[in-house]
C-alpha positions in Angstrom: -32.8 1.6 -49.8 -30.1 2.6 -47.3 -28.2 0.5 -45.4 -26.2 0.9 -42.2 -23.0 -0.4 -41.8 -22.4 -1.0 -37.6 -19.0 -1.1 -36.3 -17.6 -3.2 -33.6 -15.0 -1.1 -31.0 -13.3 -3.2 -29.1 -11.6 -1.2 -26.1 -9.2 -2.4 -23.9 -8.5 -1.0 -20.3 -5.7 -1.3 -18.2 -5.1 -0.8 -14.6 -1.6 -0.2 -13.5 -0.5 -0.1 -9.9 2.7 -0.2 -7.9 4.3 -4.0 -6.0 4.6 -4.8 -2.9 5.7 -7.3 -0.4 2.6 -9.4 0.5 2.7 -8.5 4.1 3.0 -4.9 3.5 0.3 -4.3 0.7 0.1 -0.6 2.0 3.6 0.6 0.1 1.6 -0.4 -3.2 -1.2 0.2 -5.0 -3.7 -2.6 -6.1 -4.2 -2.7 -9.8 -6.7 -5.2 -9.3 -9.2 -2.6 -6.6 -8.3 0.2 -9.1 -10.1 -1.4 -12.0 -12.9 -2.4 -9.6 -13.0 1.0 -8.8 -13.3 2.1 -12.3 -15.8 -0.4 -13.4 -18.3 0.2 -10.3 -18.8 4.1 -12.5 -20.2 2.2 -15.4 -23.6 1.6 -15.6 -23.4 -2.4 -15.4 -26.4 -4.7 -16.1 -27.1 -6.5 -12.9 -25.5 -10.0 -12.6 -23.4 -12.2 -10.6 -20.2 -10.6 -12.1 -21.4 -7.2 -11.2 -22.6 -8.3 -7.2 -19.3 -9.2 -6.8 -17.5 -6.4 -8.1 -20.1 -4.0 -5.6 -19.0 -6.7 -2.7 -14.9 -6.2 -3.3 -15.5 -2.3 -3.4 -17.9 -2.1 -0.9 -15.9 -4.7 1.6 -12.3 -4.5 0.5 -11.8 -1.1 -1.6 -8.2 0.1 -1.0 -8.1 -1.4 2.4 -5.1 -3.7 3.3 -6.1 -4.4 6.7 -10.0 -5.7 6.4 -11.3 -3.2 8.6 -14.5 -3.4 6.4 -14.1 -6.9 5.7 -14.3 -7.1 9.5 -11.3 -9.6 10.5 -8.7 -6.7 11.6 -6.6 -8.0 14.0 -3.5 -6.3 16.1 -1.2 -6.6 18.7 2.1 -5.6 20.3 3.6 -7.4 17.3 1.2 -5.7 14.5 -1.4 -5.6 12.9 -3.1 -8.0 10.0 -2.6 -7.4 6.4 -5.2 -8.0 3.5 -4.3 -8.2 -0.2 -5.9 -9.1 -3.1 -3.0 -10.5 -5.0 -4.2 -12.3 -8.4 -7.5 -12.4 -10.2 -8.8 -14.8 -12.8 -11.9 -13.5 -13.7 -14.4 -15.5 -16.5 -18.1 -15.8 -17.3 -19.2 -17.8 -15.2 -16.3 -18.4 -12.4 -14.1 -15.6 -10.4 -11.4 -16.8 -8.7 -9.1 -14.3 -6.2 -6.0 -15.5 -4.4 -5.2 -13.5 -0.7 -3.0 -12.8 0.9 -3.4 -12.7 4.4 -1.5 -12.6 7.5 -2.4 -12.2 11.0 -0.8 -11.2 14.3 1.2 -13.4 16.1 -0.6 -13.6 19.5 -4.2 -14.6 17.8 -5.3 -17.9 16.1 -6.2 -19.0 12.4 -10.3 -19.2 13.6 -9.4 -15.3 14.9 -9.0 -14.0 11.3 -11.6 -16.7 9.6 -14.6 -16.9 11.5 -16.0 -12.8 11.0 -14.0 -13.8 7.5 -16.3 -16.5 6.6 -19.1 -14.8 8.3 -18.8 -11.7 5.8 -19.1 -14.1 2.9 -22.2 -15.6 4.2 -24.5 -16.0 1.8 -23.1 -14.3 -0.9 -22.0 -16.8 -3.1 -18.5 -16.9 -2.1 -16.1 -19.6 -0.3 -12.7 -20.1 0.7 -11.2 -22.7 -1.3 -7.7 -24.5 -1.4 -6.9 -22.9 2.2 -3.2 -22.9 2.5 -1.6 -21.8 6.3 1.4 -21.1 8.3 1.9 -21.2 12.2 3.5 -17.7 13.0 6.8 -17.3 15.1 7.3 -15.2 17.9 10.7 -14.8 19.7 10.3 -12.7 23.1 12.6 -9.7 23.1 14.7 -11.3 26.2 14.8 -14.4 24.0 18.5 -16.0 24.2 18.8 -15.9 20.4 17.5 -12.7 20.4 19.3 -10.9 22.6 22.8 -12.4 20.9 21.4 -11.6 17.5 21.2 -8.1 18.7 24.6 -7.4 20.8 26.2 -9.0 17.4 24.5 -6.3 15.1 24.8 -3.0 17.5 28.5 -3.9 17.6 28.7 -2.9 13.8 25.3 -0.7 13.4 24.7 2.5 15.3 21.3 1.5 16.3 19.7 1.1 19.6 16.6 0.5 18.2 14.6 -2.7 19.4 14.1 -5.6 17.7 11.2 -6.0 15.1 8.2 -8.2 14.0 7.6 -8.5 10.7 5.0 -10.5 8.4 7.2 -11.7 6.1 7.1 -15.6 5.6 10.7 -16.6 5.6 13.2 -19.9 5.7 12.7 -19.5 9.8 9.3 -21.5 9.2 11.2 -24.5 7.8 13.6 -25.1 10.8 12.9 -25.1 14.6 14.4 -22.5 17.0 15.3 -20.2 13.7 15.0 -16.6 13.5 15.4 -14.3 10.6 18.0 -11.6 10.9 18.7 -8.7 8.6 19.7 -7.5 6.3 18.0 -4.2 5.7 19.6 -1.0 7.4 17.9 2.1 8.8 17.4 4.7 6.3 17.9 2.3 3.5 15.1 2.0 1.0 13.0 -1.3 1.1 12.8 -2.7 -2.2 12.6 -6.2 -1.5 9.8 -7.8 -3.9 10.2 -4.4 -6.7 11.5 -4.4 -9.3 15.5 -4.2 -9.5 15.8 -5.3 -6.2 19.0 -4.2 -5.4 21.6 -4.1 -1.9 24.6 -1.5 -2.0 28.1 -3.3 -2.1 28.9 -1.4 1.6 26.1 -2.7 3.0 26.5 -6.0 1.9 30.0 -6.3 3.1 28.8 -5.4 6.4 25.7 -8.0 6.4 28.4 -10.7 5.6 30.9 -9.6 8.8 27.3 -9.5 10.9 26.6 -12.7 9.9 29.9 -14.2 10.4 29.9 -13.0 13.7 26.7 -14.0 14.4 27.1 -17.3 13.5 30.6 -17.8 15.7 28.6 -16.3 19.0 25.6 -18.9 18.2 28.5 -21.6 18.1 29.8 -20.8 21.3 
């Protein structure tokens, strides 16, 4: 009588990608759409689990500004950013935190309504909604314009002023406007890892912001 001894592989995969800040998803790579990627070339038994892996790739893929998804947004101050940030996937739950941040000049209901109309009927809904009111300062703002004068008296830059996506301590305190501290031709590693600043450029960020602050005060 033979017998047949079967053995149990267990393999693990791993997806590895590259950080980024949230509002810029584009200078990374998702880890998480990779291993979707990889797992939509298995043949998978059909299930919940795998509908929902065929919607992410199908409506998200390695997009960061839901063109598919169908709530890109832009304007003079940008455009919106979409990023699948953490995952928690189990038998019979998936859970998926975004990112997502949308141009200044539109409302939340802009973004949300063609979002909530992509999910319609699939299953899926939006759950422990968490938003910030964007700021906008107008170029010819007063604070502005002194934040500027202040930072071309040190910097060689006649570049105009940017808007960016990042959420920072300006949201906490009326009429407050982030300023600095990255330079032109510097690397942007805010958010990798080993964040760093050079000690030159650090020194001058501290005599910008000294005189910045006396102008304000005046």
């Amino acid at each position: 009588m033979l017998k047949w001894k079967i053995r149990t592989i267990k393999l693990i995969v791993k997806a590895f990608g590259v950080s980024a800040h949230g509002s810029v998803p584009e200078h990374g790579k998702n880890a998480i759409m990779i291993m979707f990627a990889f797992l939509s070339e298995l043949n998978l038994p059909d299930s919940d689990i795998k509908d929902f892996i065929d919607f992410m790739n199908k409506y998200v893929g390695f997009e960061t500004k839901g063109e598919s998804f169908g709530c890109y947004l832009k304007d003079e101050t940008g455009e919106l950013s979409f990023n699948v940030g953490v995952i928690d996937m189990k038998e019979d739950k998936v859970t998926v935190a975004l990112n997502l941040r949308y141009p200044c000049t539109y409302k939340l209901e802009d973004m949300m309504n063609p979002f909530n109309k992509r999910i319609e009927g699939t299953g899926i809904k939006v759950e422990n909604l968490a938003h910030q009111e964007p700021i906008y300062f107008a170029k010819d703002h007063e604070l502005v314009q002194k934040l500027m004068g202040v930072y071309r008296e040190f910097v060689n830059d006649n570049s105009e002023p940017l808007a960016i996506g990042g959420g920072t301590y300006a949201k906490e305190m009326p009429n407050t406007l982030a300023f600095g501290p990255l330079f032109p031709g510097k690397p942007d590693v805010i958010h990798q890892a080993n964040e760093y600043i050079e000690i030159e450029d650090l020194i001058t960020i501290t005599k910008i912001y000294a005189k910045a602050m006396y102008e304000l005060a005046r």
